[in-house]
TIBA-159361 format. One record per residue (C-alpha): chain; residue number from 1; x, y, z. Coordinates in steps of 0.5 Angstrom, whole numbers. Example, Ala and Ser with C-alpha at 12.3 -4.5 7.8 and 13.67 -1.06 7.14 Angstrom:
2
  c    k     px     py     pz
  A    1     25     -9     16
  A    2     27     -2     14
//
This chain:
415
  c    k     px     py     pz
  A    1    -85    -75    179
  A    2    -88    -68    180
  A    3    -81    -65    183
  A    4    -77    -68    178
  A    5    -83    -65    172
  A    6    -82    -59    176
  A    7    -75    -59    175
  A    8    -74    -61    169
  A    9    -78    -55    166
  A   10    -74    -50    171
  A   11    -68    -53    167
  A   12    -71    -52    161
  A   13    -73    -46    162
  A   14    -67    -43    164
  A   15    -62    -46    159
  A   16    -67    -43    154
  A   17    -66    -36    157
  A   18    -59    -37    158
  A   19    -60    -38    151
  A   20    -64    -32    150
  A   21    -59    -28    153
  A   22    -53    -29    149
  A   23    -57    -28    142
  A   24    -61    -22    145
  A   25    -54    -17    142
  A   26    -55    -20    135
  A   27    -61    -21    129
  A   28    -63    -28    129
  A   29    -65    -30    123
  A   30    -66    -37    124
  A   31    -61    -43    125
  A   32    -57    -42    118
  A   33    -54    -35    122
  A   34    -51    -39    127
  A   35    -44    -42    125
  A   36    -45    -49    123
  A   37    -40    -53    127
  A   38    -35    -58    122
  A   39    -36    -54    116
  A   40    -31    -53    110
  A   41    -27    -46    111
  A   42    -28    -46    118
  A   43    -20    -49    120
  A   44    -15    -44    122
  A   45    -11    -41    116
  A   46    -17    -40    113
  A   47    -19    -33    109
  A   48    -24    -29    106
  A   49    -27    -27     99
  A   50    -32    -22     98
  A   51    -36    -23     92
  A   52    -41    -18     89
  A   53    -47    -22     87
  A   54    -53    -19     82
  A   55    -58    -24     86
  A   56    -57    -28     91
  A   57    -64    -32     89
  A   58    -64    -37     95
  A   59    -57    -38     97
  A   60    -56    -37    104
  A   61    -51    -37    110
  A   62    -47    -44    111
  A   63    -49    -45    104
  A   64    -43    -49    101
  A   65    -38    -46     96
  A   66    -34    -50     91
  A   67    -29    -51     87
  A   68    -30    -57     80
  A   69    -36    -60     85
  A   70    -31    -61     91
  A   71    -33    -57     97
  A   72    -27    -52     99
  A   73    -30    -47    104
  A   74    -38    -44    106
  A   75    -41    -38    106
  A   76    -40    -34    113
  A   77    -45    -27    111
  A   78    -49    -25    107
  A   79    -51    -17    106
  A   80    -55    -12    102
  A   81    -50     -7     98
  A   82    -52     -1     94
  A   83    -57     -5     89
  A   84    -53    -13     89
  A   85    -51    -17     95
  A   86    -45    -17     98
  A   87    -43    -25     99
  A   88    -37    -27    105
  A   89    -35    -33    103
  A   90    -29    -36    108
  A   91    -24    -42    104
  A   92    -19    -47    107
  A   93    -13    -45    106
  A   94    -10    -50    101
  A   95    -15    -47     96
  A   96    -11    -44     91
  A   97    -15    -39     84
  A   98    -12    -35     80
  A   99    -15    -27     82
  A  100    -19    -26     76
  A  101    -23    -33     78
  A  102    -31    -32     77
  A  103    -37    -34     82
  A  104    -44    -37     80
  A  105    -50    -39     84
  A  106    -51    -47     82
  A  107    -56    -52     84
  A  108    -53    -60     87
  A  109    -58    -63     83
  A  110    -66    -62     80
  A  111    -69    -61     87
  A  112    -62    -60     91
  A  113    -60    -54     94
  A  114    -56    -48     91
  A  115    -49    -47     94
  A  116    -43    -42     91
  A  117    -39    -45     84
  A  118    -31    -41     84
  A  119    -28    -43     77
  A  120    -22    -40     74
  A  121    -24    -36     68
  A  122    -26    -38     61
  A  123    -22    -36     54
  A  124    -18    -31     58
  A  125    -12    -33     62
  A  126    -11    -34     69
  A  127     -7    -27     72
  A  128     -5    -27     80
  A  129     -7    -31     86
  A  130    -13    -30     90
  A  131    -11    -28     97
  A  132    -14    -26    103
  A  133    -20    -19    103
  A  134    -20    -20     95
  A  135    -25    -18     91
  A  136    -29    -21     85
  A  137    -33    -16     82
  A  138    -41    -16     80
  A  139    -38    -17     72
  A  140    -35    -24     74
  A  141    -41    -26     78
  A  142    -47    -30     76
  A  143    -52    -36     76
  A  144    -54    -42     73
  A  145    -61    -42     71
  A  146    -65    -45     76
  A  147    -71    -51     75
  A  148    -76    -47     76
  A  149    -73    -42     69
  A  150    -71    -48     66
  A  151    -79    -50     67
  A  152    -81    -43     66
  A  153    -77    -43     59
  A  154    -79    -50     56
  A  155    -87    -48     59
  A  156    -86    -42     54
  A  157    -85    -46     49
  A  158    -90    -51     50
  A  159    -95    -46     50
  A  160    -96    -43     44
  A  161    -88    -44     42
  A  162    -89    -46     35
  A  163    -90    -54     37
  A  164    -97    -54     35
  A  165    -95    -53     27
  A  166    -90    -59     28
  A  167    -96    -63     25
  A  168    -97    -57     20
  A  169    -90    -57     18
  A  170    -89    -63     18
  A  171    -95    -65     13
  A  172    -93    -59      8
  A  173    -86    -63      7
  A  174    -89    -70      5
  A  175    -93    -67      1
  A  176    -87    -62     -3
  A  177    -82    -68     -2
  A  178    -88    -73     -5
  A  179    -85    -75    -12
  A  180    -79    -71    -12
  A  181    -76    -77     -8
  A  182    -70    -78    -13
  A  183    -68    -70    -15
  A  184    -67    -69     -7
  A  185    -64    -76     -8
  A  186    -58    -73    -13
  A  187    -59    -66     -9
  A  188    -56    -69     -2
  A  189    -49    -70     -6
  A  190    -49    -65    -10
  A  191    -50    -59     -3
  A  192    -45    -64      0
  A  193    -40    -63     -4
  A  194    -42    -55     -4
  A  195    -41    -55      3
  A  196    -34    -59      2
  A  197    -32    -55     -3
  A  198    -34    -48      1
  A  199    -30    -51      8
  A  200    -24    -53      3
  A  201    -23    -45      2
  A  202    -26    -42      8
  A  203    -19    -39      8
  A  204    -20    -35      2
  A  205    -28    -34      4
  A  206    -25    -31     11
  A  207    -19    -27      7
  A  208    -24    -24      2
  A  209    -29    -22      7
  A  210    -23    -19     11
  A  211    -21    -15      4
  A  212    -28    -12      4
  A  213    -28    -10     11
  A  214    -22     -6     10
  A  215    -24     -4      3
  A  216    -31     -1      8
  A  217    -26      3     12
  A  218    -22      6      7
  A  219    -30      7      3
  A  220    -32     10     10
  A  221    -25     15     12
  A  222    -26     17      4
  A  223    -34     19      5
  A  224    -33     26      5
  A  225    -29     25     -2
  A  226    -35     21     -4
  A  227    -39     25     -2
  A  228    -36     31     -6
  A  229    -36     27    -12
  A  230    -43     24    -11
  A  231    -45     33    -11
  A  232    -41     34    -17
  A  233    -43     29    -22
  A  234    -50     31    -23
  A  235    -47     38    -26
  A  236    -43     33    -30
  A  237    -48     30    -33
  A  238    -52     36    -34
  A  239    -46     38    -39
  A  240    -45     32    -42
  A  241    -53     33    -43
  A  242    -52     40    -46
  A  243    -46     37    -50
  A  244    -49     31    -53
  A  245    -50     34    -60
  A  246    -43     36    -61
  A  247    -41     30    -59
  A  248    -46     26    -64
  A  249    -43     30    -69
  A  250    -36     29    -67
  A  251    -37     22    -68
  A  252    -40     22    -73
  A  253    -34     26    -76
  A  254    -30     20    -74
  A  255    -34     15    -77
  A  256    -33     19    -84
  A  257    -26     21    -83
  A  258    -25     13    -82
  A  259    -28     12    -88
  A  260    -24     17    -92
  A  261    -18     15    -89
  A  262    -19      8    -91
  A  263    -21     10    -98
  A  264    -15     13    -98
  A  265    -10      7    -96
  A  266    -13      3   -102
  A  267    -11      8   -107
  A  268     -5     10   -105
  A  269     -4      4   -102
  A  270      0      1   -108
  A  271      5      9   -108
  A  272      6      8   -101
  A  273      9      1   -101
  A  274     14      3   -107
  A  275     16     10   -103
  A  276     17      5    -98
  A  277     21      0   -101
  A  278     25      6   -103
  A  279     26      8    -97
  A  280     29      2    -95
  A  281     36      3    -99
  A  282     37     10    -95
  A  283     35      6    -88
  A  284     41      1    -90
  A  285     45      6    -91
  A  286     44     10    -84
  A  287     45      3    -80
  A  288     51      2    -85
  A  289     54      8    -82
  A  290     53      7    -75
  A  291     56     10    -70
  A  292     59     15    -75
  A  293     54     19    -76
  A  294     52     20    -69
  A  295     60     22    -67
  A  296     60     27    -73
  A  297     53     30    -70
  A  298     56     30    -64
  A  299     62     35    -67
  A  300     57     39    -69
  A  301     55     43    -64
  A  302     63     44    -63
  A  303     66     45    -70
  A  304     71     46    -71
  A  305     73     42    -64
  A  306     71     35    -62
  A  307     67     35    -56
  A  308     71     29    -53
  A  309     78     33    -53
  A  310     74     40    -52
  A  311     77     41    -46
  A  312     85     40    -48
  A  313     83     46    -54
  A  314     81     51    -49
  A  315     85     54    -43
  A  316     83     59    -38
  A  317     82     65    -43
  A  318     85     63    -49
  A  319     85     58    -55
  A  320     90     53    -59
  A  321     88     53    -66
  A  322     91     53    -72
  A  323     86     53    -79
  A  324     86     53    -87
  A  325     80     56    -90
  A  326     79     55    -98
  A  327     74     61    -99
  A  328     75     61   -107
  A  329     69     60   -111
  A  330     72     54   -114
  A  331     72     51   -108
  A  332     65     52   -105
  A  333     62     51   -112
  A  334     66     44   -111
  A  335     64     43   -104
  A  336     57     46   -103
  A  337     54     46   -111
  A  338     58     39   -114
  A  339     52     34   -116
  A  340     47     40   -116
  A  341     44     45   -122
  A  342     48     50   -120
  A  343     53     46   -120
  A  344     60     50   -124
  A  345     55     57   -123
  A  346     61     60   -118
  A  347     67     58   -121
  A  348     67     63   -127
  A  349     74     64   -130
  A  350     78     61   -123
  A  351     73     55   -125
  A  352     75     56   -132
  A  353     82     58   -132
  A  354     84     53   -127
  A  355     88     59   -121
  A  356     86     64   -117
  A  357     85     71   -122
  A  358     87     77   -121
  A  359     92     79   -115
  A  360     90     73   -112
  A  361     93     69   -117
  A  362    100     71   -115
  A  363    100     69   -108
  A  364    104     64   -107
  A  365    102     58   -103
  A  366    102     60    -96
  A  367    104     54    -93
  A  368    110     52    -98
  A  369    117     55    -97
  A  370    119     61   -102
  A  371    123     59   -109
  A  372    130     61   -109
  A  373    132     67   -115
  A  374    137     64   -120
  A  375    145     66   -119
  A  376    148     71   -123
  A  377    152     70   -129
  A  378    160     70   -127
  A  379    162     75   -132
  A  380    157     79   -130
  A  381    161     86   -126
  A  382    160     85   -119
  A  383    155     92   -116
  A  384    154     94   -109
  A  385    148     91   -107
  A  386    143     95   -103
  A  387    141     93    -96
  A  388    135     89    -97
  A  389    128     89    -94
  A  390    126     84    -88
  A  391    123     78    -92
  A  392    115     76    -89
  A  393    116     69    -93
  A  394    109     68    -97
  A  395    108     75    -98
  A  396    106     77   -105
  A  397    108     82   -109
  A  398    105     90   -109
  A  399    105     92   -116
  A  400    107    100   -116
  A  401    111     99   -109
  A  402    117     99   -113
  A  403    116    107   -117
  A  404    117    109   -110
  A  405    124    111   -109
  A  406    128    108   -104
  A  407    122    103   -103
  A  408    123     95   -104
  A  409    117     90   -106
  A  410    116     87    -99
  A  411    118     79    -99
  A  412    122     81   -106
  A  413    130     79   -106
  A  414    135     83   -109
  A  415    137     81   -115
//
């Protein structure tokens, strides 16, 4: 029995210095920096995802990493990098996240063990595929709260958190509800129906809510001009002070003017309906003519011309016109003094006698054809007839022309 004592504690001895021997070139940690055999993510094909993590709390190596509570991979290292931890983790290769995919510490149970929860991300998109030697940076990790934050938290609140004057409020309600029981009655239907109605128009509550923000950005881009304004209104101000008087007094002065301007509608009030009623003929008038009158102004301007054939009378450098002008005095006495108290006063001895006075009384009418000489009676002996002078048809006589010998009266047949 002593021998085989002997040789079992050899065996031992040597097994635990082989042992010694193979784990003298790496830090021993205790047994969770041995590789666990059987672990998720140790198959071949399996890869590798760095994850920096702001606190590692209690995780440690060989811990499991999970996907939806179903274990997928473990974490093969764990190492300080900068001011956060470096964590490897090593995932079968059937895993499949997108690559912005999130890490959080979490625990299996109350009193379980932490392991390593890989999510895809909430209220963003999935984007890519996690591959092999990606990164998840320090923005997309985290951790659940522990127990112990949980019972830390809730001890806060139970010590000195406000339970103790839950009896204190409660108390102070029963006494401001005791006899009011019927108007907190009808309160609770008429505060449903306030809340129905403000979630009927919360569509109108956001889109005025939205109006006023972009009326805050329009008031907060125009703050220098506000500003501006705010700076000159006083001086404004002190100008209306310093006008206050003379605008008291101008007021006043309207106020007077109103009166007299209504004295004076009451007075002439019955004057001005006859001038009106008047008027109302000569108005009929003016929209009996129509468009004659605006077509006899339109002429006005181009007299004698009408505007509508302007373009055919004038022609390069000359014009076509062809006119009578009446100048007597009977005429204009006719046409500008007729129906008025000078009417007659140009007209004179033309108006009297009814002709042209004077030499202007033997022209003959311009536009009329001159009136043949009588023929000669047959007996009478036949004389030389002088060569005659060219006739200008329409010309009048000059009295005197015919002294002069060897002259004859212009326009004048020989007899």
């Amino acid at each position: 029995m002593t021998r085989r004592t002997s040789r079992r504690r050899t065996a031992i001895a040597a097994v635990a210095l082989g042992l010694t021997l193979t784990l003298t070139g790496c830090e021993w940690n205790g047994l969770n920096s041995v590789p666990l055999p059987g672990t998720e993510g140790g198959e071949d094909g399996a890869y590798t995802v760095k994850i920096e993590m702001p606190n590692v709390t209690t995780l440690s190596q060989n811990s499991p990493v999970r996907v939806n509570d179903v274990t997928v991979g473990t974490i093969s290292g764990i190492e300080v990098d900068g001011w956060h931890a470096l964590v490897t983790v090593s995932l079968n290769p059937d895993v499949e996240l997108p690559a912005n995919a999130t890490a959080k510490i979490g625990q299996t149970s109350l009193l379980g063990s932490q392991h390593l929860e890989l999510a895809p991300p909430i209220g963003i998109a999935p984007q890519g595929t996690l591959q092999d030697g990606d990164l998840i940076p320090i923005e997309r990790a985290g951790a659940f709260p522990t127990t112990e934050q949980t019972l830390s938290s809730l001890s806060v609140v139970l010590n000195g958190g406000g339970l103790a004057q839950l009896n204190d409020i409660t108390t102070e309600l029963n006494a401001a509800l005791l006899g009011r029981e019927d108007s907190v009655r009808d309160l609770l239907p008429q505060l449903d129906q306030l809340v129905g109605s403000l979630d009927n128009q919360r569509t109108q509550i956001v889109s005025a809510m939205e109006g006023i923000d972009r009326l805050s950005t329009t008031v907060n881009q125009q703050s220098d001009t506000l500003t501006a304004a705010l700076e000159a209104v006083p001086p404004a101000l002190e100008v209306l002070v310093g006008q206050r008087q003379n605008l008291t007094n101008a007021l006043v002065s309207l106020g007077e003017f109103s009166d007299v301007a209504t004295r004076v509608i009451d007075q002439s009030g019955d004057d001005l309906k006859a001038n009106l009623h008047s008027l109302a003929p000569l108005l009929n008038q003016l929209a009996g003519t129509g468009n004659a009158l605006t077509n006899a102004l339109s002429v006005l301007l181009t007299f004698p011309f009408p505007m509508k054939n302007l373009d055919q009378v004038v022609r390069g450098d000359y014009a076509n016109l062809m006119m009578t002008i009446d100048m007597t005095n009977k005429r204009l006495d006719s046409s500008f003094l007729t129906g008025t108290a000078l009417g007659g006063t140009l007209g004179g001895v033309e108006g009297a006698l009814g002709k042209t006075a004077g030499i202007a009384g033997q022209a003959s009418n311009p536009l009329a054809s001159p009136k043949p000489k009588p023929a000669a009676p047959a007996d009478a002996k036949a004389e030389p007839k002088p060569t005659a002078a060219p006739l200008i048809p329409g010309l009048s006589d000059i009295p005197g022309l015919s002294q002069i010998p060897g002259l004859q009266q212009l326009g004048a047949t020989t007899p």
